[in-house]
N, C-alpha and C positions, 0 to 999 in steps of 0.2 A: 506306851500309854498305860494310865494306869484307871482302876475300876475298883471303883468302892459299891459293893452289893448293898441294897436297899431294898425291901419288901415295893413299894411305892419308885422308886429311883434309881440307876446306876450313874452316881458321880463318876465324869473322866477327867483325868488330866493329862496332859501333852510333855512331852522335854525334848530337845536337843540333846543329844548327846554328846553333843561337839562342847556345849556352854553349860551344862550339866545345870539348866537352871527350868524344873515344873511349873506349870501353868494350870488353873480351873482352863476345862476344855468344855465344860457342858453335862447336860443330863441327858440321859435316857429314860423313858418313863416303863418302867418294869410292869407292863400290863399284859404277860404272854411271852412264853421265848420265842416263838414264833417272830413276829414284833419287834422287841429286844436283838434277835438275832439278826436281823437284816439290818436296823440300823447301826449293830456292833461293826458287823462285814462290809457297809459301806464306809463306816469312819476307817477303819482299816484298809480300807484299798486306797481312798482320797489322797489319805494322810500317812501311808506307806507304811504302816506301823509294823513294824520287824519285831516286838517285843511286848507283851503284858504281864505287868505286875497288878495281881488283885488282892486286896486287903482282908487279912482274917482275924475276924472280932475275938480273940481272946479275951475271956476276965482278968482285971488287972491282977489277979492270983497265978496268970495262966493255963489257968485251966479251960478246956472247951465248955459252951454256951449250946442255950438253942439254938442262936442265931449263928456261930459257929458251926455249927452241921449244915444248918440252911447254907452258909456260904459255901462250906464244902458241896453239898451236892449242886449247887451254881456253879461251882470252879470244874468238878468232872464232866455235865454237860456238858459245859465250854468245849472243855478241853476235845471231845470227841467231837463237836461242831465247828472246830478252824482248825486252820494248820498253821496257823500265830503260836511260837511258843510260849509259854503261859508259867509263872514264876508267881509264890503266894511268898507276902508279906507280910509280918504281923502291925496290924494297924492299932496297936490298943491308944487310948487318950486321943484319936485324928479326929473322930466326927464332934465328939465335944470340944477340942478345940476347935474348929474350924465354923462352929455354928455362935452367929450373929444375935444378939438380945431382941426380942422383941420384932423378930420380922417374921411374917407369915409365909417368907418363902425360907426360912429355915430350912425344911426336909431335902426340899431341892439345894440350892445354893450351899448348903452344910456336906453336900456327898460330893461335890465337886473341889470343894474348900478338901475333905480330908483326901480325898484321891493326890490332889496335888504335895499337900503335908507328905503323905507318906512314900507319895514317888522322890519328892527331893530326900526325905531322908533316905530311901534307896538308892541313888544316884550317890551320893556323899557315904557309904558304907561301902557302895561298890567300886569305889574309883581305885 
């Protein structure tokens, strides 16, 4: 699975690893890791998720961001609230690709679009 961090949203996407092909899986609405975290732990039990790749916003310079620390300190909580191993990926160009003209569901539907971008392109570096 993978998690595109969002002030407002965690985009996920899904894959097989058998067909090595990502999926928009949905959103989470980031209001509380309280919240956040119980519905991360039930997609993970449902849907057996043996692995998370979470996307880190570098500047296309890559250099780190605000938003980059903010994902960072998203990624270490994580990591000490499951025992899902947890793998960071650099996500730079995913959310602007991934986000649709003129839809008001942008925010949402744009983190779920780049979660899936950059798990396929993890899958296809990792094979």
């Amino acid at each position: 699975m993978a998690i595109d961090h969002g002030s407002k949203y965690l985009g996920l996407a899904i894959a097989d690893e058998r067909i090595n092909i990502a999926m928009p899986f949905g959103v989470v609405e980031n209001n509380g890791e309280e919240c956040a975290l119980n519905e991360l732990k039930k997609i993970i039990s449902e849907k057996n998720i043996t692995k998370i790749i979470i996307g880190r916003p570098l500047a296309l310079s890559g250099n780190i961001t605000e938003q980059t620390q903010i994902t960072d300190q998203f990624i270490a909580w994580l990591k000490k609230e499951i025992t899902t191993p947890i793998e960071v990926f650099d996500e730079r160009f995913t959310t602007k690709m991934s986000k649709l003209p003129d839809s008001k569901k942008n925010n949402a539907e744009g983190h779920n679009s780049a979660a899936a971008i950059f798990l396929q392109d993890y899958l296809e570096r990792t094979k």
